[in-house]
Residue frames as qw, qx, qy, qz and C-alpha x, y, z in Angstrom:
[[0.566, -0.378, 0.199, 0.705, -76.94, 75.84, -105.85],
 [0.123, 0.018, 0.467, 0.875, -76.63, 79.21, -108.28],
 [0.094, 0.778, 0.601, -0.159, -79.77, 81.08, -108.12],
 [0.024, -0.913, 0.110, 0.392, -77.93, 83.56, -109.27],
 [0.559, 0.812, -0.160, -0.053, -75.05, 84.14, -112.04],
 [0.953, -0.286, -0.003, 0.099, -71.95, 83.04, -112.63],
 [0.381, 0.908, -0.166, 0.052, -69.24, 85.29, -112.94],
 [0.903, 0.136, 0.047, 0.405, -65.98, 84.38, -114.18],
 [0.174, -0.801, 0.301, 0.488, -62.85, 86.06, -114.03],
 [0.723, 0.668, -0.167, -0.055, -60.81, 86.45, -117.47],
 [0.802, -0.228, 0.399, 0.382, -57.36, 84.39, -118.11],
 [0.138, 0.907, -0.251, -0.309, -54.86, 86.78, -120.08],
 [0.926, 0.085, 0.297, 0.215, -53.00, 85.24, -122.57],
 [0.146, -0.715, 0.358, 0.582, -49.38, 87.02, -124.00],
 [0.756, 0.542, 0.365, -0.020, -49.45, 86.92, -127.94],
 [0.384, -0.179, 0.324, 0.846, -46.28, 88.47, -130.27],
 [0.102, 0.352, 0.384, 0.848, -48.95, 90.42, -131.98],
 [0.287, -0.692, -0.657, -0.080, -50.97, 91.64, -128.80],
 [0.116, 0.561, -0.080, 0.816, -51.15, 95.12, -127.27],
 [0.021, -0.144, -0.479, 0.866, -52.87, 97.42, -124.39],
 [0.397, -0.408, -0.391, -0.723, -56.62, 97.56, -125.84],
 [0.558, -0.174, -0.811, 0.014, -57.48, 95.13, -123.10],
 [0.374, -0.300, -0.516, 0.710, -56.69, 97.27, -120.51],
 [0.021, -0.163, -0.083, 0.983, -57.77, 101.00, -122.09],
 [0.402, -0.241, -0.602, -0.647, -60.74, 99.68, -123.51],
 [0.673, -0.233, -0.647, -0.274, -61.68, 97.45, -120.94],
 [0.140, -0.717, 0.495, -0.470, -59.91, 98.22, -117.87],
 [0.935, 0.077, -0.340, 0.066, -58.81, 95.09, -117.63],
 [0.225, -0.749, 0.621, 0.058, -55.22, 94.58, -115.36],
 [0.963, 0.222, 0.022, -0.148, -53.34, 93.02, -117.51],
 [0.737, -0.548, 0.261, 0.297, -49.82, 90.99, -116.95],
 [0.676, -0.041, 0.383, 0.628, -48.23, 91.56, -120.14],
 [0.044, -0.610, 0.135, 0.780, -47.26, 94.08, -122.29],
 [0.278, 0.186, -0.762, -0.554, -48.07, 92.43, -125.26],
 [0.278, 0.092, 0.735, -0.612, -51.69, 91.27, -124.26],
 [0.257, 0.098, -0.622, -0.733, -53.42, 89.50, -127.04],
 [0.439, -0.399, -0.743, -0.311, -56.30, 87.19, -125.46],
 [0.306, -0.342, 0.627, -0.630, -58.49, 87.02, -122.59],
 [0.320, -0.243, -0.911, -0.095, -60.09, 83.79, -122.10],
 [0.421, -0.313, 0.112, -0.844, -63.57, 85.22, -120.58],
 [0.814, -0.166, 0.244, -0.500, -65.58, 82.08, -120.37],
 [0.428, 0.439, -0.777, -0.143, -63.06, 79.32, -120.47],
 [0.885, -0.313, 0.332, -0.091, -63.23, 75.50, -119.34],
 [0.775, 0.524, -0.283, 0.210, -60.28, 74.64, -121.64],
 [0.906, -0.263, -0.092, 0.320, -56.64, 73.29, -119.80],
 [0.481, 0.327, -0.033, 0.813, -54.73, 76.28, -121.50],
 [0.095, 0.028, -0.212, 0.972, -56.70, 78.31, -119.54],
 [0.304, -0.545, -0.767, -0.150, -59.59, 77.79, -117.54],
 [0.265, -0.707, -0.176, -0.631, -61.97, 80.53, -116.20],
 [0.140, -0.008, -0.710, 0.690, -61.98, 81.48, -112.17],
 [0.154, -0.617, -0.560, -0.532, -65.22, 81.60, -110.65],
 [0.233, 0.176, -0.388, 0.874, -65.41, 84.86, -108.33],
 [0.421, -0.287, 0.337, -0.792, -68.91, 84.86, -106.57],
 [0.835, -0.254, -0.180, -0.453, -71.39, 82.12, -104.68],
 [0.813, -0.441, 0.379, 0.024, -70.21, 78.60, -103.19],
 [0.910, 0.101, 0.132, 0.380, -67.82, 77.51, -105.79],
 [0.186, -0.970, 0.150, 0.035, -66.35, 80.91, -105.51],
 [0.223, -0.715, 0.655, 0.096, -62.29, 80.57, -106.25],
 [0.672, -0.128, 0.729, 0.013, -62.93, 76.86, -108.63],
 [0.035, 0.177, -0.671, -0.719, -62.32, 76.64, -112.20],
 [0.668, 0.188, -0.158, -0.703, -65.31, 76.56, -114.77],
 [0.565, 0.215, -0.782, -0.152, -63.93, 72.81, -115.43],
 [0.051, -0.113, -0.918, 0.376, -64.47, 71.60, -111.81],
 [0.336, 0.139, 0.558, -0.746, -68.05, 72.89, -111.82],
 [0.715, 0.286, -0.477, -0.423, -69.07, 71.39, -115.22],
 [0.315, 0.401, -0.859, 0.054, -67.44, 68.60, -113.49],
 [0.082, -0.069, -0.753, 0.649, -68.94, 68.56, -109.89],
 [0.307, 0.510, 0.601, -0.534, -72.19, 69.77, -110.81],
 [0.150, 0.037, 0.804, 0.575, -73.70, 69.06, -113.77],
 [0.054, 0.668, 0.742, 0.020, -77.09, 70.21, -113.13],
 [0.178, -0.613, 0.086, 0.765, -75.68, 73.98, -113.30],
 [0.165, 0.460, -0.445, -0.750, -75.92, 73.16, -117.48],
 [0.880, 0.157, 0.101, -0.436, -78.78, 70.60, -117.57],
 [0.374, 0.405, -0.821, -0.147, -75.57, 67.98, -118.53],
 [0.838, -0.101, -0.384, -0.373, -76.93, 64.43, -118.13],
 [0.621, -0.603, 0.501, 0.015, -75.69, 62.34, -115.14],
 [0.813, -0.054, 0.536, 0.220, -72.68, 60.14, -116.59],
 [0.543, 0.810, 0.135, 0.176, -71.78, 62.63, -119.20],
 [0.577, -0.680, 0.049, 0.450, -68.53, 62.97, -119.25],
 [0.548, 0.664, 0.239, 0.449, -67.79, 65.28, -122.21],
 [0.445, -0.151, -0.084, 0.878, -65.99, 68.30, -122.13],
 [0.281, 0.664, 0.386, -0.575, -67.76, 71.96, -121.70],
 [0.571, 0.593, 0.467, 0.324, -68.45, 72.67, -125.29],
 [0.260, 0.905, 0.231, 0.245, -67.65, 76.30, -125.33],
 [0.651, -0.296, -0.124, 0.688, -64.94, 79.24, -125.27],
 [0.187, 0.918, 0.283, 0.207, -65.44, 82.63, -125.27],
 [0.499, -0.178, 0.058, 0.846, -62.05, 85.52, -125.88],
 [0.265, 0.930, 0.092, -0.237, -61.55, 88.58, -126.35],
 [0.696, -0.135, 0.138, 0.692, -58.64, 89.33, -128.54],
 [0.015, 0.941, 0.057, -0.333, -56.82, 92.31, -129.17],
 [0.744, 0.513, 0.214, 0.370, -55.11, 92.63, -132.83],
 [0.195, -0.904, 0.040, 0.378, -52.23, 95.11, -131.99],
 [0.072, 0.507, -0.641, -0.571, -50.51, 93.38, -135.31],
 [0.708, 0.120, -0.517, -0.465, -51.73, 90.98, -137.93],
 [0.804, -0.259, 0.481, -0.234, -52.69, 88.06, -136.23],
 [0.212, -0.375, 0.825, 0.366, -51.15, 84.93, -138.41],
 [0.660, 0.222, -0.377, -0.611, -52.95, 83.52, -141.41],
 [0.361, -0.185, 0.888, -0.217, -54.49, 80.04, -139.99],
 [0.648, -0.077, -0.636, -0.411, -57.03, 77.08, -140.45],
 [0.402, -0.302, 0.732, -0.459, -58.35, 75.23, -137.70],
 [0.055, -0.006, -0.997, -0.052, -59.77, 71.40, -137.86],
 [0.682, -0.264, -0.319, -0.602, -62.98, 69.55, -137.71],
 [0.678, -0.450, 0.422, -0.400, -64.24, 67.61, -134.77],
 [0.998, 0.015, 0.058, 0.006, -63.23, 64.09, -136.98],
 [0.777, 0.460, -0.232, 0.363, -59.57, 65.39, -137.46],
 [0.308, -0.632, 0.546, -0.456, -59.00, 67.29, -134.29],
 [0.845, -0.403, 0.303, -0.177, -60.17, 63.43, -132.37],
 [0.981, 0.155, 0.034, 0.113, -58.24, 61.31, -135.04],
 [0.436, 0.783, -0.230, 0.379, -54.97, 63.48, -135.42],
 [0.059, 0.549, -0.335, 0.764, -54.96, 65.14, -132.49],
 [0.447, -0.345, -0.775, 0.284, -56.40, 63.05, -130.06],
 [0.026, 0.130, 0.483, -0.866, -58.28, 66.11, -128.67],
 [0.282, 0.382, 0.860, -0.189, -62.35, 66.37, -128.25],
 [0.393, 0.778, 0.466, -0.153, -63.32, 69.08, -130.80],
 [0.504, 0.461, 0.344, 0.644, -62.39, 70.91, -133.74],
 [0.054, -0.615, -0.192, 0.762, -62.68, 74.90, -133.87],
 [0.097, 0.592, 0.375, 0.706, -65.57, 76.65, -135.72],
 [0.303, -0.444, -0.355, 0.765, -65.71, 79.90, -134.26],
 [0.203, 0.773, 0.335, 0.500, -67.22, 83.46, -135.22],
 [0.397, -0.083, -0.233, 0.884, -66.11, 86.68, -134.13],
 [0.128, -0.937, -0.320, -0.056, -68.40, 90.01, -133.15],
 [0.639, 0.195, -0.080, 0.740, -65.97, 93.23, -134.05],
 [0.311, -0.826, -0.348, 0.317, -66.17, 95.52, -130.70],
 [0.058, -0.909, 0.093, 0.403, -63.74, 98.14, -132.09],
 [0.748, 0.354, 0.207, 0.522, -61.67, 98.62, -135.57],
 [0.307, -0.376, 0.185, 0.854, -59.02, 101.11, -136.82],
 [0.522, 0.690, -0.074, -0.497, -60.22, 102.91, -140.07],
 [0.474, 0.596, -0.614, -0.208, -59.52, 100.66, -142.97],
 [0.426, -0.377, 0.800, -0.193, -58.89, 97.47, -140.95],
 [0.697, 0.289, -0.588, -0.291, -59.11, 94.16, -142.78],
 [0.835, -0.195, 0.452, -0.248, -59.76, 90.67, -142.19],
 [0.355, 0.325, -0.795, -0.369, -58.53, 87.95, -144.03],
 [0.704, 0.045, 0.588, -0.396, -61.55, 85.17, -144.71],
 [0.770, 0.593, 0.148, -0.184, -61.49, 82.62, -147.50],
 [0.380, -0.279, 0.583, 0.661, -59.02, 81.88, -150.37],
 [0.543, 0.670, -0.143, -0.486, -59.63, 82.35, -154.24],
 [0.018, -0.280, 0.926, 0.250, -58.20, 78.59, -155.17],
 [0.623, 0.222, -0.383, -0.645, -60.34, 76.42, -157.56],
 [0.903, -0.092, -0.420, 0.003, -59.23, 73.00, -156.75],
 [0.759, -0.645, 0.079, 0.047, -56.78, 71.47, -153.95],
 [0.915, -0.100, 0.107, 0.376, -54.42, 71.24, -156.00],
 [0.260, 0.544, 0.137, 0.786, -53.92, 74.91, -156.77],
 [0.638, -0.766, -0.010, -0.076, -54.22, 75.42, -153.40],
 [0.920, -0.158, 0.095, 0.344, -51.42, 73.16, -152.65],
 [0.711, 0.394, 0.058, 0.580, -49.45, 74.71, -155.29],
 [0.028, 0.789, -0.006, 0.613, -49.81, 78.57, -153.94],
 [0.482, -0.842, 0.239, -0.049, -49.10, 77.95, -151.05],
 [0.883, -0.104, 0.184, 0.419, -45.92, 76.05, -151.83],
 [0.674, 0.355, 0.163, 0.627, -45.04, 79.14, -153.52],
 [0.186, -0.535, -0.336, 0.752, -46.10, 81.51, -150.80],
 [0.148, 0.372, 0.572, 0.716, -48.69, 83.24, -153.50],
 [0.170, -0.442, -0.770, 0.428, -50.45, 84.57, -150.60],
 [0.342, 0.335, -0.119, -0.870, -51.72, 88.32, -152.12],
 [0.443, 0.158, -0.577, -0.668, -53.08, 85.96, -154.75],
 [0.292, -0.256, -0.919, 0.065, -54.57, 82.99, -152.58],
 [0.039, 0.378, 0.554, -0.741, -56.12, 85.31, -149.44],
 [0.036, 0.745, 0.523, 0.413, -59.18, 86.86, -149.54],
 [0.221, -0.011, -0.344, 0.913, -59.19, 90.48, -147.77],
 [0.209, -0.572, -0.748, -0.264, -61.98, 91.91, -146.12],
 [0.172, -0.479, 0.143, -0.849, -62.71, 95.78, -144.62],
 [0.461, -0.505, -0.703, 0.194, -64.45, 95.18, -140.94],
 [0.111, -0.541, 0.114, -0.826, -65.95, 97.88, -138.55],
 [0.109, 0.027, 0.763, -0.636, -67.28, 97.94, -135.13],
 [0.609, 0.268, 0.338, -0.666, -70.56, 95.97, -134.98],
 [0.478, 0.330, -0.678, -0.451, -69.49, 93.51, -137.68],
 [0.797, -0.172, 0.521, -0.254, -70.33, 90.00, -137.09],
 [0.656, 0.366, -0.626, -0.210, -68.31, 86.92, -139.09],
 [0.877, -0.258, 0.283, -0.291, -68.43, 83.57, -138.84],
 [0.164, 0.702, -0.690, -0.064, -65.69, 80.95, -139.20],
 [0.967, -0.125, 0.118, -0.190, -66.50, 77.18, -139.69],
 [0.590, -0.462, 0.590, 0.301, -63.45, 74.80, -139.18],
 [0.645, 0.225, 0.612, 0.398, -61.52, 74.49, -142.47],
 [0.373, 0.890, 0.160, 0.208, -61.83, 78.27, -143.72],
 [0.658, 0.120, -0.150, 0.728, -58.55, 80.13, -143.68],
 [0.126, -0.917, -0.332, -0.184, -58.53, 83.28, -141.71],
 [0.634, -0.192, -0.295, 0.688, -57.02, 86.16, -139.87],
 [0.004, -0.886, -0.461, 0.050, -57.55, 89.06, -137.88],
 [0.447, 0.746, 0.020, 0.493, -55.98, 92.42, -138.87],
 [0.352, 0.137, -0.315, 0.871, -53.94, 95.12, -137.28],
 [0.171, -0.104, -0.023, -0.979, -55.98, 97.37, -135.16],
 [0.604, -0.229, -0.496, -0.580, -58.86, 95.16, -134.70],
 [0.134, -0.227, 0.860, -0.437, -60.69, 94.03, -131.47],
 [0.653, -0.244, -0.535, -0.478, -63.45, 91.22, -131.17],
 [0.589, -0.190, 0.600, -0.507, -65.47, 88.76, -129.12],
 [0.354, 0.213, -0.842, -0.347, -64.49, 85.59, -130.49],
 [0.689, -0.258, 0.475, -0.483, -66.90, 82.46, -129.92],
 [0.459, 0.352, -0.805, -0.132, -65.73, 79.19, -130.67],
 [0.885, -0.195, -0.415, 0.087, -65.69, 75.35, -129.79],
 [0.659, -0.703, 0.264, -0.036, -63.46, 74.48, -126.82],
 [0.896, 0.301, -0.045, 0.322, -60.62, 74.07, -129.01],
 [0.280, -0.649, 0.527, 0.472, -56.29, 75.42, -128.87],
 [0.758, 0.022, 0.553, 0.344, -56.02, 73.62, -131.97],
 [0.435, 0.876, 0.132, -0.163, -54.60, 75.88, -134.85],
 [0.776, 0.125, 0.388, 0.482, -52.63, 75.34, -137.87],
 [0.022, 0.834, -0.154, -0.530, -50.59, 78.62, -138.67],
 [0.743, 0.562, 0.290, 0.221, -50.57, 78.67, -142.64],
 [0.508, 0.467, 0.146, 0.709, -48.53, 82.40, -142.58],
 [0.494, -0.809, -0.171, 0.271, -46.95, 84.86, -140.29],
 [0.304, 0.942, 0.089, 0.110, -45.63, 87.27, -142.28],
 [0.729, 0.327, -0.374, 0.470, -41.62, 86.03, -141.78],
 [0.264, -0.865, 0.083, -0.418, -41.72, 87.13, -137.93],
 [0.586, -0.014, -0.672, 0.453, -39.62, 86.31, -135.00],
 [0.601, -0.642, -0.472, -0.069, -40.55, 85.95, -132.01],
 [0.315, -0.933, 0.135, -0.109, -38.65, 87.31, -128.78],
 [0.673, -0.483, 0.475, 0.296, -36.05, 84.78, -129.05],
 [0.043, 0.706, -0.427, -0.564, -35.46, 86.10, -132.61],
 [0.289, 0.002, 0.920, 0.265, -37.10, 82.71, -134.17],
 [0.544, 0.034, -0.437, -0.716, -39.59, 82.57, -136.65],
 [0.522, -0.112, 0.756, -0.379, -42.75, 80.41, -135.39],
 [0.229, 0.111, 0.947, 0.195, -43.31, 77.03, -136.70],
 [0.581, 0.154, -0.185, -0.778, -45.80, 76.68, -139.42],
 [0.332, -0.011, 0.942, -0.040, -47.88, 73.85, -140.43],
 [0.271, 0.376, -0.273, -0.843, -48.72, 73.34, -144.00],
 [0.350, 0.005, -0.836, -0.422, -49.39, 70.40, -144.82],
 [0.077, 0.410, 0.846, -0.332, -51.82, 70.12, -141.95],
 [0.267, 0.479, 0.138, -0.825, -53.00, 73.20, -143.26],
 [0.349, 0.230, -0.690, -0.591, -53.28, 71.88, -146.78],
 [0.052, -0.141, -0.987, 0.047, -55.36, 68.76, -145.29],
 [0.046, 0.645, 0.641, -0.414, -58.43, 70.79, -143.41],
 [0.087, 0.347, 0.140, -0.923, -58.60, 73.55, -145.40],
 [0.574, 0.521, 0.626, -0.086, -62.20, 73.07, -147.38],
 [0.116, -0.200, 0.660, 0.715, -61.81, 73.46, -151.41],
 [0.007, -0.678, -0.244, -0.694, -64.02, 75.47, -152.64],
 [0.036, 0.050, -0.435, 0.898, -64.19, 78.06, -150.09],
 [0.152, -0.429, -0.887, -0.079, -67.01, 77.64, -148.07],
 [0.001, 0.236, 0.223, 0.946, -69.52, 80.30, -148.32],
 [0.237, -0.356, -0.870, 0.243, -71.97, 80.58, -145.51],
 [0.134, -0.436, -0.046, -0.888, -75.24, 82.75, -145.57],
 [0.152, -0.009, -0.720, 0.677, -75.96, 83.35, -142.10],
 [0.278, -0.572, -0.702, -0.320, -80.25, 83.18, -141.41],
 [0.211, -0.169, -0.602, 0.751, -79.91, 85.92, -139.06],
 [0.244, -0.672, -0.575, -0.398, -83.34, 87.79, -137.44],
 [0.064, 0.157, -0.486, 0.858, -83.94, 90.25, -134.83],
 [0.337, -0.633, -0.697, -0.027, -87.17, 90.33, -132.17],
 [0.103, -0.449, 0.375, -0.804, -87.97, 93.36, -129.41],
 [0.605, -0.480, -0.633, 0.051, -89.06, 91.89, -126.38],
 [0.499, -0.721, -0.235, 0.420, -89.57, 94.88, -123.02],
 [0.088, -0.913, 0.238, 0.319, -86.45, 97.56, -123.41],
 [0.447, -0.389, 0.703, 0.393, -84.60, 94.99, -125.35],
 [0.740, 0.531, -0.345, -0.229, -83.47, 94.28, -129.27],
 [0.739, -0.237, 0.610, 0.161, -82.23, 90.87, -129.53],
 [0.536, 0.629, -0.500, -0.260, -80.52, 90.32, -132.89],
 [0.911, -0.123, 0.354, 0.170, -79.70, 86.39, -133.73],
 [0.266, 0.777, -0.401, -0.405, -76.41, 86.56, -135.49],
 [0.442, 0.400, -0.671, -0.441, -75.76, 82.99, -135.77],
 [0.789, -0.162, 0.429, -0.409, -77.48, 79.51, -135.23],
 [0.432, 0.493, -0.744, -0.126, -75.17, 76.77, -136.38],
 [0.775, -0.003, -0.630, 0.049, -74.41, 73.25, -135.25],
 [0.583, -0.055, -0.570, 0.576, -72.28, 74.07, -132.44],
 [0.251, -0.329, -0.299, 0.860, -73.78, 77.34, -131.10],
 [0.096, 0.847, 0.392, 0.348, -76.27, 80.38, -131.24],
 [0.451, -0.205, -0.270, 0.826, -75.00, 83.55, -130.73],
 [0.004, -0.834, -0.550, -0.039, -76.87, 86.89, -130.29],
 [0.292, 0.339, 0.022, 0.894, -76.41, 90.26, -130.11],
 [0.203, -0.765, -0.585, -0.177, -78.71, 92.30, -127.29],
 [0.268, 0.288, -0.145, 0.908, -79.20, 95.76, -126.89],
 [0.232, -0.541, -0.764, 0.264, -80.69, 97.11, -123.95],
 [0.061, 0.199, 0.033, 0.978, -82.45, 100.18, -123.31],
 [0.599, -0.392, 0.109, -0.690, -84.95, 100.12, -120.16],
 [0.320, -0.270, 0.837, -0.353, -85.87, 96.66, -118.89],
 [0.679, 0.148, -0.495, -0.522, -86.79, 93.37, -119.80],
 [0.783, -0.092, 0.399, -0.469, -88.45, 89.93, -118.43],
 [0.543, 0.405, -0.554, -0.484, -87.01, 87.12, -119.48],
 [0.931, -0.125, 0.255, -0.230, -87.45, 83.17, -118.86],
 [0.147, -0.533, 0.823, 0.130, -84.32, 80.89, -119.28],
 [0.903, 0.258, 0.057, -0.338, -85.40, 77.98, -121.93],
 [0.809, 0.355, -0.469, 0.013, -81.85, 76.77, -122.66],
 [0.834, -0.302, -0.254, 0.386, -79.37, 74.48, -120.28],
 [0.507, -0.556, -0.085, 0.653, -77.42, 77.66, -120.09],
 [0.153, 0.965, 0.193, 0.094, -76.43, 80.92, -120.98],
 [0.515, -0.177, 0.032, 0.838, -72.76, 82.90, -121.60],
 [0.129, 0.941, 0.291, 0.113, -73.29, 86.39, -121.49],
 [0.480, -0.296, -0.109, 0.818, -70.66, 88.85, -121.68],
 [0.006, -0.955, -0.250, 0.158, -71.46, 92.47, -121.50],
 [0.439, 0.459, 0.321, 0.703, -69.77, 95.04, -124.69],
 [0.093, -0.434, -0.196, -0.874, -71.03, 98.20, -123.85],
 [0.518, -0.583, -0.358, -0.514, -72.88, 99.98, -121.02],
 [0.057, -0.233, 0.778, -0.581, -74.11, 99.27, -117.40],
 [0.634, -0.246, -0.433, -0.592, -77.09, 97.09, -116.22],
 [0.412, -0.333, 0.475, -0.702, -78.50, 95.10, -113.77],
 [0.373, 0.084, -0.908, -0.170, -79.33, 91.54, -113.40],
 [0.573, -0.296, 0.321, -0.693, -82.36, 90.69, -111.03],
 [0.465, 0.279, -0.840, 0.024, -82.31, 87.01, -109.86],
 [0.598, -0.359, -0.633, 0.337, -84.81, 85.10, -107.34],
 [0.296, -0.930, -0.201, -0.087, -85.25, 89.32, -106.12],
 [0.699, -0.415, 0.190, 0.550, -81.08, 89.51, -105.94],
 [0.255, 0.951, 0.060, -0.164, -79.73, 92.20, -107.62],
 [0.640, -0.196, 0.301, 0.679, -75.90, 91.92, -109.33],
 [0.117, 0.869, -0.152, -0.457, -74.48, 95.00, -111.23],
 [0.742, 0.263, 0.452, 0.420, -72.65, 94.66, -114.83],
 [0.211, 0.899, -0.107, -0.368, -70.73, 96.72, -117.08],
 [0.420, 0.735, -0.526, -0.087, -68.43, 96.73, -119.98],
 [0.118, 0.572, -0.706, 0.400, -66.04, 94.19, -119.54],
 [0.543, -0.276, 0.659, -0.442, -68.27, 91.74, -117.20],
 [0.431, 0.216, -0.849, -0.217, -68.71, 87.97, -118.10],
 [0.527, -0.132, 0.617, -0.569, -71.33, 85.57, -116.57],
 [0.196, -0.176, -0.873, -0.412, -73.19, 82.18, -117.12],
 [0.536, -0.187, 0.422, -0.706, -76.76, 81.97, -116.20],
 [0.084, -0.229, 0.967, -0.069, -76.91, 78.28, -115.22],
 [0.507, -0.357, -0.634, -0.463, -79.92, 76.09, -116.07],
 [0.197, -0.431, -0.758, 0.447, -80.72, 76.53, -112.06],
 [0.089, 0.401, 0.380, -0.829, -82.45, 80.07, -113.10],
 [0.306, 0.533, 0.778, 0.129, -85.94, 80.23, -114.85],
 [0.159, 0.923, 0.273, 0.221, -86.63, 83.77, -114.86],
 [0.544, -0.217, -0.065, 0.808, -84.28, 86.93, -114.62],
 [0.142, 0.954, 0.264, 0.023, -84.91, 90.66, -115.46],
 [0.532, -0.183, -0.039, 0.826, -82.53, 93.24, -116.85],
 [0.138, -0.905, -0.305, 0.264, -82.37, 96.70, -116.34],
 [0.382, -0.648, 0.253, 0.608, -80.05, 99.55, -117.39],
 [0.482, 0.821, -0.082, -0.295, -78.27, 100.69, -120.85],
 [0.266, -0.520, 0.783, 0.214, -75.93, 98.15, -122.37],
 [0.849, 0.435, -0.240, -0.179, -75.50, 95.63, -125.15],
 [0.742, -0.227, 0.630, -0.020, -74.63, 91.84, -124.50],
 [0.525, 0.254, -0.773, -0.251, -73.08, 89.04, -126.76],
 [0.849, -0.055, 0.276, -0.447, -75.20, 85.94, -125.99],
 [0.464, 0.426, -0.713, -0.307, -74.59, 82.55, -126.60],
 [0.655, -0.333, 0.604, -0.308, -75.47, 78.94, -126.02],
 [0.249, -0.231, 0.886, 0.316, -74.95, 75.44, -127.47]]
């Protein structure tokens, strides 16, 4: 089964601070007017992936992780959840200032199977655009205290981003993404996120949405945790592969094509979504097109593959 790729349709998610990139960037069709995620490669309940070509054709990513485990080398009798979630989001206003858990307080809290460290790759910024990564508290308890007093200019860190950045976000760092900013987020298979500060909005029914501080005040890590990323690049054929990060939960990559390249599938799987360009996938002598905007796994049923064409991939696997 799957000699070939797996391509996924994207799950659109409405956000109070999402916009139209989705669509003019990406030509996406998208259902809301306020269009802040797409779930690209999802196996997650809030919003699991369609798959749109071979025999499982029209079944969620979750029933084939389920139903056929030999698609991602998963062990018979393994009945974890898929480990990954790849989004795009589109930052048409400040996203809210959060924190997300670790895998021992997401299970014990939250009775769900994984925390959320995640890293972002930043496909398009405004001039000036800003992140917010980190705080500038000393202990927990000057943590505590600023945020009880909403000191937030003085707690946040702020951080310029351009297209072609790459940051990483392990569970327990405060963050948010700016106005104007669009990424490719990868992350655990988590929803779980504690909103620390949302700049006194209301929503459509004219409420302000629900924080949660003191969870926030639990996970967030004291000292800010400062992570230098070991990152390396290789040329293999027409291709630059850039590793941007190789953590616990995930490696993610960066590859730019330009002619054609030979390659040999060594891990249980592959998420590839395609940033830029047009190319070609060769498979078993099968040919599939890609561009901008396309999303695929190659399952642990293919050994060798061969692209072709002018385009530049985020990569990733567990």
């Amino acid at each position: 089964m799957y000699n070939e790729p797996i391509f996924l349709q994207p799950v659109f998610q409405e956000r109070i601070w999402g916009g139209r990139k989705l669509n003019t960037e990406y030509n996406y069709i998208i259902p809301y007017e306020q269009t802040g995620e797409a779930w690209v490669i999802s196996a997650h309940p809030n919003g699991p992936s369609i798959i749109s070509n071979g025999p499982l054709e029209g079944k969620t990513l979750v029933e084939a992780w389920e139903a056929h485990g030999e698609l991602f080398n998963k062990d018979v009798g393994n009945d974890g959840d898929y480990p990954l979630l790849v989004k795009m989001l589109d930052a048409n206003a400040d996203l809210s200032v959060q924190v997300h858990p670790n895998d021992n307080f997401a299970q014990e809290t939250e009775g769900q199977p994984y925390g959320k460290t995640e890293c972002w790759y930043v496909l398009s910024a405004e001039p000036n655009a800003e992140i917010i990564l980190g705080h500038y508290a000393n202990s927990r308890e000057e943590l505590e205290k600023m945020m009880d007093h909403g000191e937030w200019n003085n707690l946040l860190k702020r951080v310029q981003v351009k297209a072609g950045d790459f940051v990483y976000v392990p569970s327990g760092t405060i963050h948010a993404i700016g106005k104007g900013i669009v990424i490719l987020e990868t992350q655990q298979s988590s929803d779980i996120t504690y909103r620390v500060y949302d700049y006194n909005r209301v929503d459509s029914k004219s409420e302000k949405r629900e924080l949660h501080i003191e969870r926030a005040k639990e996970v967030t890590a004291v000292p800010d945790r400062q992570v230098e990323l070991n990152q390396s690049e290789e040329v293999i054929g027409g291709m630059k592969m850039k590793k941007l990060v190789e953590e616990k939960y995930f490696t993610v990559y960066h590859w730019d094509l330009k002619g054609n390249v030979s390659k040999v599938l060594t891990k249980d799987f592959l998420q590839v979504s395609v940033i830029e360009g047009n190319a070609e996938i060769t498979v078993n002598e099968k040919t599939f097109s890609v561009k901008k905007g396309s999303h695929f796994i190659l399952p642990n049923t293919v050994k060798e593959y061969e692209l072709a064409g002018d385009a530049e991939f985020i990569v990733s696997h567990t």
